[in-house]
C-alpha positions in Angstrom: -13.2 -6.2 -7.8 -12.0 -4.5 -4.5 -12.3 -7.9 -2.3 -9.8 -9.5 -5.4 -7.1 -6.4 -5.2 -7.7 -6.8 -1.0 -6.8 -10.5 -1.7 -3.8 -10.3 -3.8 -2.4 -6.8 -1.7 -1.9 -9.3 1.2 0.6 -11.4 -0.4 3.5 -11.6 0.8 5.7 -11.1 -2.7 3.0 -8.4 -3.7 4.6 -6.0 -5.7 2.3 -3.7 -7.0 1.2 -3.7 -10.4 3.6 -4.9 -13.3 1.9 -2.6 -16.0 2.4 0.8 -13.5 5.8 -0.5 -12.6 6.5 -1.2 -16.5 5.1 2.8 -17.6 7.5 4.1 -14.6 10.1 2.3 -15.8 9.4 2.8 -19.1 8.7 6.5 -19.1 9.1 7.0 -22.5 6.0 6.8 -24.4 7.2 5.6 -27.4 8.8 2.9 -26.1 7.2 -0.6 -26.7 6.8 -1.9 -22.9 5.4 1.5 -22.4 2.7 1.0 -25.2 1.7 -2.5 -24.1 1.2 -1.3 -20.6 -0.5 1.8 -21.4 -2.5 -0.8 -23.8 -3.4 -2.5 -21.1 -5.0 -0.1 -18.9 -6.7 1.6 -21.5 -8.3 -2.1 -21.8 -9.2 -2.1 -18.4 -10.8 1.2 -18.3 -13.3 0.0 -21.4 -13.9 -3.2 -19.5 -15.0 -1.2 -16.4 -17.4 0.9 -18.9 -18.5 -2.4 -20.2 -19.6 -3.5 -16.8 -21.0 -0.1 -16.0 -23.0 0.0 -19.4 -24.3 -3.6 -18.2 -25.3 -2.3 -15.3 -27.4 0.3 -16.3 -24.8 3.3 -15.0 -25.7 6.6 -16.1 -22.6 7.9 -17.9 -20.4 4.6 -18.0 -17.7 6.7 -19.9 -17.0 9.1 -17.6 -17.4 6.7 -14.7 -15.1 4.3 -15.6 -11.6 6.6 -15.7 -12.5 7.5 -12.2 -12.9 3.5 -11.4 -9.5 3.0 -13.2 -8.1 5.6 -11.3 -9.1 4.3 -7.5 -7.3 0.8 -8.5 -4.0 2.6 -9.6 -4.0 4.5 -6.8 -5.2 1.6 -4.1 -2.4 -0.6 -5.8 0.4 2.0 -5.5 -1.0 3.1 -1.8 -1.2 -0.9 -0.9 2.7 -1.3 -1.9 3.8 2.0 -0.3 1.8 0.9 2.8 2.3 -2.7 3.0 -0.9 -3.0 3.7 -4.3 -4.6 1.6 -6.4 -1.8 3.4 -6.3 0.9 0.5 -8.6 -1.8 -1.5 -11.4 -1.1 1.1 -10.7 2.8 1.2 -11.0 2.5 -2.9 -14.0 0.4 -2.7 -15.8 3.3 -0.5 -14.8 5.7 -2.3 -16.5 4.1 -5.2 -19.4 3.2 -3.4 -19.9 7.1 -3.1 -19.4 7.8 -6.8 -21.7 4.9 -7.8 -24.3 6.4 -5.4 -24.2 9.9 -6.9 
């Protein structure tokens, strides 16, 4: 997952992430872009327990929040920074909380 966000961070027209931008933009919660993008993560964060739970992971359901979290914030650090490395901090820092 990290080696894919390392990938797309180096693109030249990166951006970020169109759901953060969209729930920034969109700050009301009520609003309908708002509630597809918070959809969306909430989608991703089951996925991630998904893979967890198929991995055997101790406590997929309070693993995967902190997964979700550490690609937010390497996607928001990689746009501030200009710079793909924040997918490699993230993918350590994960390594260390899969390990524990």
């Amino acid at each position: 997952m990290f080696d894919a966000l390392a990938e797309r961070f180096a693109w030249a027209d990166f951006r970020g992430c169109a759901f953060i931008n969209t729930i920034v933009e969109a700050a009301d919660p009520g609003s309908p872009a708002h509630a597809v993008a918070d959809e969306h993560k909430r989608r991703l964060t089951a996925y991630l327990g998904d893979l967890l739970t198929a991995a055997g992971h101790a406590d997929p359901q309070a693993m995967a929040p902190r997964l979700t979290l550490l690609v937010d914030g390497a996607i928001v650090t990689a746009f501030r920074e200009r710079s793909p490395a924040a997918a490699q901090v993230a993918r350590g820092i994960a390594e260390v909380l899969l390990a524990a």
